[in-house]
Structure formats: structure tokens, C-alpha cells
C-alpha positions as CSV (number, residue, x, y, z in Angstrom):
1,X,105.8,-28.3,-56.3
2,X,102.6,-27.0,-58.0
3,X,100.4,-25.4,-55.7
4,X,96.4,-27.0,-54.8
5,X,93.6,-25.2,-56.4
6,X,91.3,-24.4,-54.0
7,X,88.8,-26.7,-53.2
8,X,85.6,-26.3,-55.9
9,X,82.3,-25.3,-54.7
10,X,78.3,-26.8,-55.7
11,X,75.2,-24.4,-55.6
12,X,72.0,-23.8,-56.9
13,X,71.8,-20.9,-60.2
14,X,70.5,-17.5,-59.5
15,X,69.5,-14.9,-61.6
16,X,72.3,-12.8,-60.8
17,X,75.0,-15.5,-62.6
18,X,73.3,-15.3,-65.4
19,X,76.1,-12.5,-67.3
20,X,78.9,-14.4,-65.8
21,X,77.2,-18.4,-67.2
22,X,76.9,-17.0,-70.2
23,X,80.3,-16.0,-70.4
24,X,81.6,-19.3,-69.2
25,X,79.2,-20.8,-72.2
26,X,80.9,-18.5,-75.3
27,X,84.6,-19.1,-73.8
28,X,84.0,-22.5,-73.5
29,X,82.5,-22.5,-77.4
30,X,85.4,-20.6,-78.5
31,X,88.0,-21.9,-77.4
32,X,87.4,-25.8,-76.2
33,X,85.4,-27.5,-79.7
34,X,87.5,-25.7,-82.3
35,X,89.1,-28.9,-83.3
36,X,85.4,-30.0,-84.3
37,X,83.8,-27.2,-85.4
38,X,84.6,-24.7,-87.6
39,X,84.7,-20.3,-86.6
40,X,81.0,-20.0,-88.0
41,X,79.5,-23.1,-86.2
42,X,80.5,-21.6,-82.9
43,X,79.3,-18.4,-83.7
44,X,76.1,-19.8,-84.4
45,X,76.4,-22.0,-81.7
46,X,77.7,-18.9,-78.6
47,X,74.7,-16.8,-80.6
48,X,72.0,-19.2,-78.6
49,X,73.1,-17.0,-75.4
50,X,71.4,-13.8,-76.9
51,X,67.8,-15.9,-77.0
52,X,65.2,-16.0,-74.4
53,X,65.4,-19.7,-74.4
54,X,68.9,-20.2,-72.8
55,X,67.7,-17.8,-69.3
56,X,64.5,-19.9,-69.4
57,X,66.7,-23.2,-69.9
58,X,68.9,-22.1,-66.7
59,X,66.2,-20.8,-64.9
60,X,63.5,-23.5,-65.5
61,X,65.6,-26.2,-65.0
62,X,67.9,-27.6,-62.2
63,X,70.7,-25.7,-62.4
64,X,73.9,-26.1,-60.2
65,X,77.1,-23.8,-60.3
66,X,80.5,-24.8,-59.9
67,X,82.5,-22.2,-57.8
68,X,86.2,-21.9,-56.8
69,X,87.0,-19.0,-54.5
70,X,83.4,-18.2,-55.0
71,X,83.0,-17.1,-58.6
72,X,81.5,-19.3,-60.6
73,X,83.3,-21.7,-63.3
74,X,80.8,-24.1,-64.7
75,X,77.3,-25.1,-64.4
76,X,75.1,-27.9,-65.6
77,X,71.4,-27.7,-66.5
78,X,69.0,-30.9,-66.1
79,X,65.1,-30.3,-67.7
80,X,62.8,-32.9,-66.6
81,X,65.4,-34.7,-63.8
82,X,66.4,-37.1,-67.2
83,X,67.7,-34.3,-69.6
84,X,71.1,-32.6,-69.0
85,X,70.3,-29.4,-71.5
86,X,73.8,-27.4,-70.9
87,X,76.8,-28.4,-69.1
88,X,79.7,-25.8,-70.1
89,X,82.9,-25.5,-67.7
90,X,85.2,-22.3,-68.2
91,X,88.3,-23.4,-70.4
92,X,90.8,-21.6,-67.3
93,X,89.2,-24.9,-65.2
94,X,88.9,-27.2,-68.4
95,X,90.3,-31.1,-66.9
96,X,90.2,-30.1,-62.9
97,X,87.6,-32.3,-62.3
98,X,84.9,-29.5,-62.2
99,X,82.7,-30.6,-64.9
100,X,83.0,-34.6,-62.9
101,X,81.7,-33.0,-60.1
102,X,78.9,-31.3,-61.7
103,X,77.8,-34.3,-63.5
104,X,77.9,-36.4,-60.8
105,X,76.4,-34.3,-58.4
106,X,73.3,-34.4,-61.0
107,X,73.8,-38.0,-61.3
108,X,73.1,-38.2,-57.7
109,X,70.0,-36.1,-57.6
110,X,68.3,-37.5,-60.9
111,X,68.8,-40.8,-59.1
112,X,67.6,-39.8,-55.9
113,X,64.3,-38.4,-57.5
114,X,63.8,-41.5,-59.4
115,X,64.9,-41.1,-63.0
116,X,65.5,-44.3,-64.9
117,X,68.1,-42.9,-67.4
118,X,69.4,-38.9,-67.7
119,X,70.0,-38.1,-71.6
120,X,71.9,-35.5,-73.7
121,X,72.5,-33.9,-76.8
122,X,76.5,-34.0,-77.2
123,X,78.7,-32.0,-78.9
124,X,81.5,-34.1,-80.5
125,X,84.6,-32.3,-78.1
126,X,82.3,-33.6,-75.3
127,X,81.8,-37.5,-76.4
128,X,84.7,-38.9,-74.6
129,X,83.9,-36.9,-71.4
130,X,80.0,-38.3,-71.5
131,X,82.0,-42.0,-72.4
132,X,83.2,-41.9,-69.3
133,X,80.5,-41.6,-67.3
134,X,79.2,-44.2,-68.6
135,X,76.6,-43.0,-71.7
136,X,75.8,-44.8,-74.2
137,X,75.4,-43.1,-77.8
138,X,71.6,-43.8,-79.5
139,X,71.8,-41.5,-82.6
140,X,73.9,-38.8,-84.4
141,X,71.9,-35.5,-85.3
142,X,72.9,-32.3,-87.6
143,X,71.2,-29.2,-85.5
144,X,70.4,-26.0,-87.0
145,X,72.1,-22.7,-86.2
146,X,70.7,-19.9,-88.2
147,X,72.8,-20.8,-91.5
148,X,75.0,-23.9,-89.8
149,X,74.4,-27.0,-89.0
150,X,76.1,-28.8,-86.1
151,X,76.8,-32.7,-85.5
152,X,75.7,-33.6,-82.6
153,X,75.1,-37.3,-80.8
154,X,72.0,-38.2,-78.3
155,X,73.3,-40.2,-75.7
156,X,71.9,-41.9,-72.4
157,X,72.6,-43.3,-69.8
158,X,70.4,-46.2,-67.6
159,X,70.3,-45.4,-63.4
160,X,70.2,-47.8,-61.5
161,X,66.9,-48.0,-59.4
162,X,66.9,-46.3,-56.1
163,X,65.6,-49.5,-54.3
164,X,68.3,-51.6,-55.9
165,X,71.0,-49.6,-55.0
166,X,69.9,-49.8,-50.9
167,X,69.8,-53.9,-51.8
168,X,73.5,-53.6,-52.5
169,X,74.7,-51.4,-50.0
């Protein structure tokens, strides 16, 4: 009989996960979306990590870590409570259920704070996984990376309204 993981932990970001987030972010690039993009895509794609704008993406938005045996093994970023901006899950933890906790743990919050929809920019290894949840797909988009380009599809997702959910309950 397989042995239990241990049970998966939620907190907020801080600054000091940043070297480990980004590590989750590059292993996840390199070795989970090779069957849609090619070696230089996810170069270009792990090279975002070295730019100012991915600490200010963790740290301005409302970040939450995943943790198992307290290290962290995925994390999710929402800008705006309606715009999931990253959402990377180590490859080691890949299908565990981490990144379903993460998302719906945002989910929850968005919600709670009133958002009508949450929104993201999907790679095409994460489409099925958004699917899921229940997004919907609005438009396909080609991204610029240095000297790539990567396909990419907008999709959202409608909340329901805080006051109808208490009506059902």
C-alpha cells in the first residue's frame, strides 16, 4: 500500500520564498509544457523570473503558498481579486491536488470580496486544468518573449454573487 502524502498547507507569500517560487516557476516551465512548447519558448518564458516585474507580481498581488512538510510547492498570484497572474505548482507535486487547492482557495476569497468573474492568461498545458474549474475560453493570444512568441488563451470564469449564494444555502 502506497503511503499518504502529508497533508498540504495554504499561506500568505513572503519575501523570503521568493528564490524558492521562482524555482518552482522554471521547474514547472521546464519540465510540465514541453509537449506545447518548444526548448526556446520556455527559456524565454523561465527568463521572466530575472525581471523586476515577477517580485512585484508576487508581492503586489494576493499571493498564497502551497506547503507540504512546510516548504513550499506551489503558489498562485491574483492582481486586482479578478486576475489570476501566476499559478505554477512544482512538477515533484504535479496532479496531488495542490494546484485545486490553491485555485479554489482564491476562488473562495475573490468571491468573498465581491468579484464577478476571476480571469487568466493560460498556457495551453494548463487549458484542461482551468476547464475544469469551470473557465470559459474568450480569445487565443501569441505573447512576446524576447525573440518567441507564445500561444496563449484568455479565459474567465463568472462567480456567483455573494448574496445569491446565502439565498441558496
Amino acid at each position: 500500500m502506497g503511503q499518504a502524502l502529508p497533508k498540504p498547507g495554504l499561506r500568505p507569500f513572503l519575501p523570503a520564498d521568493l528564490p524558492l517560487l521562482v524555482d518552482i516557476y522554471e521547474e514547472s516551465i521546464a519540465e510540465l509544457t514541453g509537449e506545447d512548447y518548444s526548448a526556446s519558448q520556455q527559456e524565454a518564458w523561465m527568463a521572466l523570473a530575472e525581471d523586476n516585474a515577477f517580485t512585484e507580481k508576487l508581492t503586489k498581488s494576493l499571493t498564497l503558498v502551497a506547503t507540504v512538510e512546510g516548504s513550499p510547492v506551489g503558489f498562485i498570484a491574483l492582481k486586482d481579486n479578478e486576475l489570476i497572474e501566476l499559478f505554477y505548482v512544482h512538477p515533484a507535486v504535479a496532479g496531488q491536488g495542490i494546484g485545486t487547492m490553491l485555485y479554489h482557495a482564491v476562488e473562495k476569497l475573490a468571491g468573498a470580496r465581491g468579484a464577478p468573474r476571476l480571469a487568466a492568461e493560460v498556457s495551453d498545458n494548463a487549458l484542461p486544468f482551468f476547464q475544469k474549474q469551470g473557465f470559459q475560453p474568450q480569445q487565443r493570444n501569441t505573447v512576446p518573449l524576447g525573440d518567441e512568441w507564445l500561444g496563449t488563451t484568455t479565459m474567465e470564469k463568472r462567480l456567483t454573487p455573494l448574496e445569491d449564494r446565502k439565498l441558496s444555502s
